[in-house]
Each structure stands twice: as C-alpha cells, then as structure tokens.
C-alpha positions as CSV (number, residue, x, y, z in Angstrom):
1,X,0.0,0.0,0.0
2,X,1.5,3.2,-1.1
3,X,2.4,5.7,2.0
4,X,-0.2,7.9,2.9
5,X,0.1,11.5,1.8
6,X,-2.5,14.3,0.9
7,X,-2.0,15.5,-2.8
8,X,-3.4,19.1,-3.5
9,X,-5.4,19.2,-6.7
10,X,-7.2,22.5,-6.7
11,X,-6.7,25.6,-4.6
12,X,-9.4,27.7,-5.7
13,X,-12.2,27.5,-3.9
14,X,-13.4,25.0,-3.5
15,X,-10.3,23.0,-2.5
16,X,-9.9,19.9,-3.4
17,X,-7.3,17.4,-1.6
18,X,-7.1,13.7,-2.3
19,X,-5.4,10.5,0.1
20,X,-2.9,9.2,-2.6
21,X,-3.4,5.6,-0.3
22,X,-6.8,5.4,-0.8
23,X,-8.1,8.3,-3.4
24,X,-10.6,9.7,-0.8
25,X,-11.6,13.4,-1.5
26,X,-11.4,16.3,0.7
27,X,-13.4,19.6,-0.2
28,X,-13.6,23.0,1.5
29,X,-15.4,26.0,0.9
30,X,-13.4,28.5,2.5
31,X,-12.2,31.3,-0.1
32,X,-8.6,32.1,2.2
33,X,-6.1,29.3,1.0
34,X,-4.9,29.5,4.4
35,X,-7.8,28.5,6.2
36,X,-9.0,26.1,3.0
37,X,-5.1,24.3,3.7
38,X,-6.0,23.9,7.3
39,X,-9.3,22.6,6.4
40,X,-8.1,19.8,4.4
41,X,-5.3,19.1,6.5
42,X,-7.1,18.2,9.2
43,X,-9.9,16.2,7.6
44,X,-6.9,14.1,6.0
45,X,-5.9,13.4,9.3
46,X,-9.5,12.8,10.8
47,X,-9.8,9.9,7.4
48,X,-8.8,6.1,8.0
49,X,-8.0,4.6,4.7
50,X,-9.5,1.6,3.5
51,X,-8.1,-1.2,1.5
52,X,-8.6,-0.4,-2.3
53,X,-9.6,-3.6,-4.2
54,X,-7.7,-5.2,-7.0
55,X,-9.6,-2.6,-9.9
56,X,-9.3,0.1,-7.5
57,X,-5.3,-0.6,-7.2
58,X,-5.2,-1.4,-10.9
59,X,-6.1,2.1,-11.8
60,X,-3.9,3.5,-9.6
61,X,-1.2,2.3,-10.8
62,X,-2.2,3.4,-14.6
63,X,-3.0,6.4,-13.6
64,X,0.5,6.9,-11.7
65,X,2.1,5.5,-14.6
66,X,0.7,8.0,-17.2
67,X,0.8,11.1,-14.9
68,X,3.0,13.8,-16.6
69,X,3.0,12.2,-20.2
C-alpha cells in the first residue's frame, strides 16, 4: 500500500485534496487558502484509509504510470 500523503489538486475555492493511499476526497469551501489548507489538513488526518480492491489498485497504478506524459 503506497504511503499515505494528501496531494493538492485544486486551490481555488473549493479545494480539493485527495489521500494518494486510498483516493478519498477532501473539499472546502473557505475562499482564504490559508484557512482552506487547514481545512483539508485536518480532515486528511481525521480519514482512516481503506483497502482499495484489485480494480481500485489497478487504476492506480495506470494512472501513476501516465501522470505527466
């Protein structure tokens, strides 16, 4: 299972994190980046990951595989 780490994909509002173990979305509403981050940060760290099952991992690993081509 890859480490667990929150990846940033948008920081307009509304942010928008995502667990790279288990693809779970985080959201926030708040315009200030600031106090967005600190949103998302802490609901990461409020999240227990699940197990992803073997279709769940397979796309994960396509998708890591073709990110930045």
């Amino acid at each position: 299972m890859p480490k667990r780490s929150l990846r940033i994909v948008k920081k307009t509002a509304p942010a928008i994190g995502v667990c790279e173990c288990c693809n779970v979305q985080f959201k926030s509403e708040k315009r200030a980046w600031n106090d967005a981050d600190a949103e998302l940060v802490q609901a990461f760290a409020a999240h227990k990951c699940k197990p992803m099952d073997s279709s769940q991992n397979a796309l994960r690993i396509v998708r890591e595989s073709t990110e930045g081509k």
